[in-house]
C-alpha positions as CSV (number, residue, x, y, z in Angstrom):
1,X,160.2,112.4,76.9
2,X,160.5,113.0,73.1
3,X,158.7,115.9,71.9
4,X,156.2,113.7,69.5
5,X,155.2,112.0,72.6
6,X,154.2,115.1,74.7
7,X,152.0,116.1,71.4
8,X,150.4,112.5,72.1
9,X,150.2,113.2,75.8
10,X,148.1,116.4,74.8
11,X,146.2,114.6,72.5
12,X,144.8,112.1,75.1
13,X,144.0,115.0,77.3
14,X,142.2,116.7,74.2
15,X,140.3,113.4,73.4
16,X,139.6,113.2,77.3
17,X,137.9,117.0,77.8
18,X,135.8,116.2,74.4
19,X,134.5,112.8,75.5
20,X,133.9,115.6,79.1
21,X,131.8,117.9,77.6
22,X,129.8,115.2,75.6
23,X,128.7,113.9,78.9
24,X,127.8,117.9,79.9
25,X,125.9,118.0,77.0
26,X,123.7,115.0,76.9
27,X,122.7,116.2,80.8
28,X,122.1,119.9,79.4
29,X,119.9,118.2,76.6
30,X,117.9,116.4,79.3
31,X,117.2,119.1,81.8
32,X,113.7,118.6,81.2
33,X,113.6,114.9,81.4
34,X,111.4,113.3,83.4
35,X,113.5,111.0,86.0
36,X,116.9,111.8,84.3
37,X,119.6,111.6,86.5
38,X,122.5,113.4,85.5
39,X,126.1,112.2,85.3
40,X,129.6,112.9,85.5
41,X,132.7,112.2,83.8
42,X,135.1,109.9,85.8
43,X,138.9,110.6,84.5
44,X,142.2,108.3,84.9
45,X,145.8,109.0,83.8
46,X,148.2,107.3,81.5
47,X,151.4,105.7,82.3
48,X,153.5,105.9,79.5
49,X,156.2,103.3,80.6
50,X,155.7,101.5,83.7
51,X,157.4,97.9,84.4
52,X,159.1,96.6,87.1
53,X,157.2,98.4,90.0
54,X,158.8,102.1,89.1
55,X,156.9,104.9,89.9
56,X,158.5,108.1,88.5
57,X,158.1,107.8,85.3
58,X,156.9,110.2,83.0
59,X,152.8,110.4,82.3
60,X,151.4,109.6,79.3
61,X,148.1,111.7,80.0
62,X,144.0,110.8,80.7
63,X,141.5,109.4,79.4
64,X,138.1,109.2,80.2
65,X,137.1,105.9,82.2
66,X,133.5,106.1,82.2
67,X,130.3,108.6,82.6
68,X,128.7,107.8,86.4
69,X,125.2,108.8,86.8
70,X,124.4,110.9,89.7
71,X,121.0,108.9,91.6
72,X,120.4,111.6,94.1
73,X,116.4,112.5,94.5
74,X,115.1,115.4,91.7
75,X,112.8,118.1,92.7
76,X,109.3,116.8,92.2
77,X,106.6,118.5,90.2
78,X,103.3,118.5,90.9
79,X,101.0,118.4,87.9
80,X,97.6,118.0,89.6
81,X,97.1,115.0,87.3
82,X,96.4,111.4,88.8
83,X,98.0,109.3,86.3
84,X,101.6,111.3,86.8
85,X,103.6,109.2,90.4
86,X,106.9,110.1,91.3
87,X,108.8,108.2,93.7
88,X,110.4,109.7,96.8
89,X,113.5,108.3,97.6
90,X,115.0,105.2,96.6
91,X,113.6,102.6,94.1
92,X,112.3,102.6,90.4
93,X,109.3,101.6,88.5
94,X,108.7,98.3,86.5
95,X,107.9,97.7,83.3
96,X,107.5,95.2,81.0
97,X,107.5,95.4,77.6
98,X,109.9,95.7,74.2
99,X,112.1,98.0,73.6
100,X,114.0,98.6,70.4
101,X,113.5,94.9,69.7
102,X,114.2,93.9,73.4
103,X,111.6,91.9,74.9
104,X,112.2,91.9,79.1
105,X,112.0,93.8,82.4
106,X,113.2,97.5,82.7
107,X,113.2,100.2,85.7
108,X,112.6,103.9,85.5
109,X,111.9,107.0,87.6
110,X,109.6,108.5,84.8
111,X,105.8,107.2,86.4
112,X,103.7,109.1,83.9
113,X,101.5,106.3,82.5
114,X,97.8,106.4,80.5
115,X,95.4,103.4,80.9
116,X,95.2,101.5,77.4
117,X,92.1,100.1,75.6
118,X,92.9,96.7,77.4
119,X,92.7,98.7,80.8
120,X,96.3,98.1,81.3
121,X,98.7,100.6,83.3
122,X,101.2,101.6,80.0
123,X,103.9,104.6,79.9
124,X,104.0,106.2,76.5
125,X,105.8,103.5,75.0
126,X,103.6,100.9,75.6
127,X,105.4,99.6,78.2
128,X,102.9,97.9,81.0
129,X,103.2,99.0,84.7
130,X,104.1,96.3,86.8
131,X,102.7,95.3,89.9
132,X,100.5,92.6,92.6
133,X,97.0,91.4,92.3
134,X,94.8,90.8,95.5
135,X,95.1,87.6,96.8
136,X,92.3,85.9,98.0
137,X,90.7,89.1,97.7
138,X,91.7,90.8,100.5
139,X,95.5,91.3,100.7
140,X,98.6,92.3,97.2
141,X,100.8,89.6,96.9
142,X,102.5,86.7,94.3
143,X,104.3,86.9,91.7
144,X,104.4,90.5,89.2
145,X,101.9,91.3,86.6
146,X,100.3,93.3,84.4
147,X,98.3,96.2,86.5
148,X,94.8,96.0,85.2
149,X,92.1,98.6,86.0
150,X,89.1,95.9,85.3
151,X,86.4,96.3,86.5
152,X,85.5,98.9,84.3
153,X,82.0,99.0,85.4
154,X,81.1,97.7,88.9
155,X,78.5,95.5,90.1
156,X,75.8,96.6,92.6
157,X,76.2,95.2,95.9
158,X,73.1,94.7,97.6
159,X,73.1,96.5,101.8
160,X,74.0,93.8,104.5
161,X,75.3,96.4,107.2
162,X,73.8,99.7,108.2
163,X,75.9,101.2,111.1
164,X,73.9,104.4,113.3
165,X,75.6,106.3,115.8
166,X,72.9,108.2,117.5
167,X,71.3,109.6,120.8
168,X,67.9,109.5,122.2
169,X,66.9,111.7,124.7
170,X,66.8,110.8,128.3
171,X,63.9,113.3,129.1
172,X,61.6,111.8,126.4
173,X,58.3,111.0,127.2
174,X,57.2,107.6,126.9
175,X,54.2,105.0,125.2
176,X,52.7,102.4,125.8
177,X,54.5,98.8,125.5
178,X,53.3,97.1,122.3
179,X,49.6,96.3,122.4
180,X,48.3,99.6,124.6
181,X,46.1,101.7,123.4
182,X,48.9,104.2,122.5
183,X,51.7,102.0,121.3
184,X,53.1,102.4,118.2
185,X,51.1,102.4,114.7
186,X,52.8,101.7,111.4
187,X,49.6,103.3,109.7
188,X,50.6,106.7,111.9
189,X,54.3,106.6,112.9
190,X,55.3,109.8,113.3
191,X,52.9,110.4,116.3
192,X,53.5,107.2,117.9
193,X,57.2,107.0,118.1
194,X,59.7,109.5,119.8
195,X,62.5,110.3,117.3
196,X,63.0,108.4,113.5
197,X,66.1,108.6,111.1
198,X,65.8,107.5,107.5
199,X,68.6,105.8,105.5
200,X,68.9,104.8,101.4
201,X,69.7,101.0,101.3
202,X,70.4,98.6,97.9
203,X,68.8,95.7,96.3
204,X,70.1,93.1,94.7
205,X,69.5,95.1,91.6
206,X,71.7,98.6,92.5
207,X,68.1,100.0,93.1
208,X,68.1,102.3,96.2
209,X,65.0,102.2,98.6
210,X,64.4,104.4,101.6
211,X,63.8,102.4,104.9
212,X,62.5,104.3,107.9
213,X,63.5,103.7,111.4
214,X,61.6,104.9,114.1
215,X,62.3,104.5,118.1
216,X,59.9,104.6,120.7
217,X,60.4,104.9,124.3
218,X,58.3,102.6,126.5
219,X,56.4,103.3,130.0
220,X,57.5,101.2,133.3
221,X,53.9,99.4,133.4
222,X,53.5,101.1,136.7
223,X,50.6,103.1,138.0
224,X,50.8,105.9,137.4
225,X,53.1,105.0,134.2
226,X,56.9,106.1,133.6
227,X,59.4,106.5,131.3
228,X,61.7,103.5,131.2
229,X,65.2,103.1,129.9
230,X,63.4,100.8,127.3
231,X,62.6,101.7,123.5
232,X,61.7,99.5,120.8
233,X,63.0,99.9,117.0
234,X,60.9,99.5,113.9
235,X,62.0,99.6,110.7
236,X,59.8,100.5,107.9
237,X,59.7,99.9,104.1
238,X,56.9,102.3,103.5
239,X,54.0,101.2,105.7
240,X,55.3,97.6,106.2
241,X,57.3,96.6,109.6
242,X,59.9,94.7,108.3
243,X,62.0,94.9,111.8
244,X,61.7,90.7,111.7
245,X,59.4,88.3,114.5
246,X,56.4,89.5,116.5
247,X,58.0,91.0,119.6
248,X,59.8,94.6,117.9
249,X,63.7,94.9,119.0
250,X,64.0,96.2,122.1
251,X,67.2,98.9,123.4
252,X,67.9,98.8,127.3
253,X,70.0,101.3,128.7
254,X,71.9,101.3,131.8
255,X,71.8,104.2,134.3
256,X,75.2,105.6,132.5
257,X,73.2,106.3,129.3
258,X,74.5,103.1,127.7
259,X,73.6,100.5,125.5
260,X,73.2,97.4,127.9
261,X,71.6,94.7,125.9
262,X,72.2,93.1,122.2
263,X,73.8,95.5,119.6
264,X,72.3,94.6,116.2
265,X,69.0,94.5,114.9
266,X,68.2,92.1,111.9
267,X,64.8,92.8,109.2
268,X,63.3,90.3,107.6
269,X,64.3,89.5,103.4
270,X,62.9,92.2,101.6
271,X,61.4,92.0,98.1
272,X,60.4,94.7,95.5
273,X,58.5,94.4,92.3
274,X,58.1,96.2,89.5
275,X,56.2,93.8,87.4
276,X,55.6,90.1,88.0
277,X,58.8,89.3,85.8
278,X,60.7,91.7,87.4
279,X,61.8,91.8,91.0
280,X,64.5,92.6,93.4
281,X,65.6,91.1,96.4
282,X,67.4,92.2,99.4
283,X,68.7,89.2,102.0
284,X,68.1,91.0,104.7
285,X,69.9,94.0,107.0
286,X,71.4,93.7,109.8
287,X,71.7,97.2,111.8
288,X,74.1,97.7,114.0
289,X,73.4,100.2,116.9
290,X,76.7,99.5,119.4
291,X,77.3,98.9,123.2
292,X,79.4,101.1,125.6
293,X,78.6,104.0,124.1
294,X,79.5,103.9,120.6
295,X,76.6,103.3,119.2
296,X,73.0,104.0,120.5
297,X,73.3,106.1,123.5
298,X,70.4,107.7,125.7
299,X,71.6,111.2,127.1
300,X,70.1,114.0,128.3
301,X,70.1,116.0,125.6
302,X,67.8,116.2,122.1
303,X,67.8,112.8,120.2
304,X,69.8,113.3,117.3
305,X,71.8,111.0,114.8
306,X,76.0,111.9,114.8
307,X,76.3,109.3,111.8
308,X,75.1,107.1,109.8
309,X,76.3,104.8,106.7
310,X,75.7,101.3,105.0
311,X,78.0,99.0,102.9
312,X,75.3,98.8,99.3
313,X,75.7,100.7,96.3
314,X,74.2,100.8,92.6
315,X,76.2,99.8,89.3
316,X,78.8,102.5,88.6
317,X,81.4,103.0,85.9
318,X,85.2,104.0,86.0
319,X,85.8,107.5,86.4
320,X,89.4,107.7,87.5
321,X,92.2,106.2,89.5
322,X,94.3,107.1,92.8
323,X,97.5,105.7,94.2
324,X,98.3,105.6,97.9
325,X,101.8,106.1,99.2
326,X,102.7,102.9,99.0
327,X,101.1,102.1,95.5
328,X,98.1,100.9,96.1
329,X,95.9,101.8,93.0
330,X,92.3,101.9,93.6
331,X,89.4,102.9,91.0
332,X,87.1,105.6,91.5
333,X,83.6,105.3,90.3
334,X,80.1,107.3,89.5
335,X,79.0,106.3,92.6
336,X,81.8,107.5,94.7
337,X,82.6,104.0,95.7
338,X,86.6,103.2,95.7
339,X,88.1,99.8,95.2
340,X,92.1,98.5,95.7
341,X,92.7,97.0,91.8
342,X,96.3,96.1,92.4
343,X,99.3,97.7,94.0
344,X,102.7,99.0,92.3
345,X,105.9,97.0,92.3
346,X,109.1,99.2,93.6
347,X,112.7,97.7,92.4
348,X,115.4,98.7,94.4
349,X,119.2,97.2,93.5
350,X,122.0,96.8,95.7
351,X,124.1,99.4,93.5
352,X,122.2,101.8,91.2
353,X,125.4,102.8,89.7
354,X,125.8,99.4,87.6
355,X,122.3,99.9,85.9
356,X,123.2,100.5,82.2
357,X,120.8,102.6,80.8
358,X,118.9,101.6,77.9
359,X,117.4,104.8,76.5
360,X,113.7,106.0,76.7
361,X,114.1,106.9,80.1
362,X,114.7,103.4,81.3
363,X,117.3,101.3,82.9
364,X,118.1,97.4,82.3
365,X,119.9,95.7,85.9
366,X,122.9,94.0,84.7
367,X,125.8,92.2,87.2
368,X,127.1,95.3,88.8
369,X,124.2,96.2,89.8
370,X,122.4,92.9,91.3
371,X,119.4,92.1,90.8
372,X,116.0,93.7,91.3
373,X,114.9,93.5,94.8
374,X,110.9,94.3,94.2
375,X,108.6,95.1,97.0
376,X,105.4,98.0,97.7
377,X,106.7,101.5,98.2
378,X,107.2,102.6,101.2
379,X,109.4,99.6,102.3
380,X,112.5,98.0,102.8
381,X,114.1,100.9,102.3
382,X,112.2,101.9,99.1
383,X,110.7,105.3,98.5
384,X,107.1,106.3,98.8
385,X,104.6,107.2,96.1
386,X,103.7,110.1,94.9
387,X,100.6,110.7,93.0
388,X,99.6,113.8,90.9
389,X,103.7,114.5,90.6
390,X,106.5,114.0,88.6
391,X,110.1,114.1,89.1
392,X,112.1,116.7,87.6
393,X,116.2,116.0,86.0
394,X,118.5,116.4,89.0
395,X,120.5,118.4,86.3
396,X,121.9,121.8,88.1
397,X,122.5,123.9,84.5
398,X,124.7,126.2,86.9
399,X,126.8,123.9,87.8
400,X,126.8,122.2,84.4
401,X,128.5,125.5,82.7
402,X,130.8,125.7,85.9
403,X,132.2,122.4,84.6
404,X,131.9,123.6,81.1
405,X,134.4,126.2,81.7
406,X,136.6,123.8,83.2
407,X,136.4,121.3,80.2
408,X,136.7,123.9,78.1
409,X,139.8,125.8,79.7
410,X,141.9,121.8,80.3
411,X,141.2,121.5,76.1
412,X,142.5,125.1,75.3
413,X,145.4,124.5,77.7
414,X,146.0,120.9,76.0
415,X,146.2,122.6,72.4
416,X,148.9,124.7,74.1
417,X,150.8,122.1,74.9
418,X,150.5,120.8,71.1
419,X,151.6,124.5,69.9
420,X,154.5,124.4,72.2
421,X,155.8,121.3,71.1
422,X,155.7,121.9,67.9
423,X,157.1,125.3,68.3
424,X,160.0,122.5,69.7
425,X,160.1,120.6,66.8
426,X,160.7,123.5,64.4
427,X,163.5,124.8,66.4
428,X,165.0,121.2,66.2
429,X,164.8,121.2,62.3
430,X,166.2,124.8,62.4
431,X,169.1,123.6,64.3
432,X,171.3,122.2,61.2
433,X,170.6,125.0,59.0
């Protein structure tokens, strides 16, 4: 090997540790970044002369083939605040949107995003969140789209449903069936019933209303009279029975303390009005008080109610936004009512090390890496969502000097070689003096 080509040798090895610890520095830069995955610098060597299948000739030295990126999982950080997701494990975020001048579909780990003023998910580029609608209202699916946070004010929904889970008391004492001269009187409730509960319903307007409902235990009809495992139900809007028909609902209980006959009780349309020209309406509600013991029971032990809820509520505004594990995105409003408005699209590729990158903390698939294979988090392999978090670089500074040592050691030991030889070449020229 001639001494001017061991300089060049040296060269390449120069050229091949700078290129090295440009790649160190542009992960140094980015420790901070949100989602940046770090990479490393992938080294071949040079064959100066190599034909005819030989093998022992001289090297020519390295260059640098390519900077890999490392896609192993970054520390995640929580920041308490709803709009920042992370994903843990494999899979990336979708976005649509331009970018320097590129209109298309990129993939990111960075899931910080704001709402806009159209009420679109949007990172700080503008780039829009991609995602699934509900389909026919119920279940995500179809094709990808914007994710839209509309309503922005929601609707009142008038109460169809009141569900009680409650006890009466075995030991109660008992009335008179309806018509006796102490049965039960809507004018006087309180003393002629055994145990009441009161719950808040809707009307078609969002306006609440308090309905009372009051049970009351019936006698056997014997002489003398006894308790029976019979109690009627009335419901009450104010002093008005609106339980529905002229015979009141009736409970029967089997010996075992459980509900033996039908488990809902139906009132009759209800109407409210202000004013003649304004009025609201409710359909009618259907409470539903259970059978085997998971509703209505009769124990021996003090009436009480163990829960109670119904399916109305008034108008309410947007107030903020939380995301499931596996991306479902539901509103929260004033009313503390919470509603699915779409769920987040997860790309996963069959080789993450053939994204290019394309700046801004995004990625673009190209042929190396297939394309996107999108899906909800938490499946087919994909990771799962993350809110109030962000995921930190997986840059290790430590280990990024380590290697900066190295770099910078193979560089200092390739100008040696460039010294040497040129140390070689004076001594040549020296030699016909």
């Amino acid at each position: 090997m001639s001494v001017t080509k061991t300089m060049n040798t040296a060269v390449s090895g120069l050229r091949a540790q700078q290129d090295a610890l440009g790649i160190l520095g542009d992960n140094i830069a980015n420790a901070n970044t949100v989602g940046f995955k770090q990479s490393r610098a992938v080294f071949e060597d040079l064959l100066g002369n190599f034909s005819g299948g030989r093998t022992s000739v001289p090297g020519a030295g390295a260059r640098l083939v390519r900077a890999q990126q490392i896609f192993s999982q970054g520390a995640l950080k929580t920041t308490g605040m709803p709009n920042d997701l992370a994903l843990s494990g494999d899979g990336f975020f979708v976005y649509q949107g331009k970018v320097d001048g590129f209109d298309g579909q990129f993939y990111s780990r960075d899931g910080s995003f704001v709402v806009n003023s159209e009420g679109l998910l949007v990172n700080a580029h503008g780039l829009r969140l991609q995602g699934y609608s509900q389909a026919n209202g119920t279940n995500f699916g179809g094709p990808i789209g914007d994710i839209s946070v509309q309503p922005l004010t929601l609707p009142p929904k008038e109460t169809t449903t009141v569900d009680i889970v409650a006890n009466l008391d075995a030991d109660a004492s008992a009335f008179d069936a309806t018509g006796g001269t102490n049965a039960f009187n809507p004018a006087d409730p309180s003393n002629t019933s055994n145990f009441s509960t009161s719950v808040t319903i809707f009307d078609s307007q969002g306006n609440p209303h308090a309905l009372d409902v009051y049970f009351v235990r019936l006698n056997n009809g014997l002489v003398p009279p006894e308790p029976s495992n019979d109690w009627e139900v009335h419901v009450l809007d104010g002093n008005t029975d609106v339980t529905g028909g002229a015979t009141p609902p009736k409970l029967t209980f089997g010996s075992d303390g459980k509900l033996s006959n039908a488990n809902v009780i139906t009132t009759t349309p209800l109407v409210w009005s202000a004013n003649n020209a304004n009025s609201a309406a409710n359909a009618g509600i259907t409470f539903n008080v259970g059978t085997g013991g998971l509703g209505i029971t009769q124990y021996g032990s003090a009436s009480s109610v163990s829960k109670q809820s119904q399916d109305g509520y008034t108008a309410a505004s947007l107030t903020g936004l939380d995301v499931t594990p596996d991306g479902t995105v539901n509103g929260i409003y004033s009313n503390s009512q919470k509603l699915a408005l779409g769920q987040l699209a997860v790309a996963k590729f069959a080789s993450n090390d053939g994204l290019s990158r394309s700046g801004h903390n995004l990625f673009s698939e190209t042929l190396d890496s297939g394309q996107a294979n999108l899906g909800a988090a938490s499946s087919g392999g994909r990771g799962g969502i993350v809110s109030g978090a962000v995921e930190q670089s997986n840059v290790d500074i430590a280990a990024q000097f380590v290697d900066m040592i190295s770099y910078q050691r193979a560089f200092s030991a390739n100008s040696k070689t460039i010294t040497t030889a040129d140390e070689l070449l004076v001594e040549t020229v020296n030699l016909k003096r």
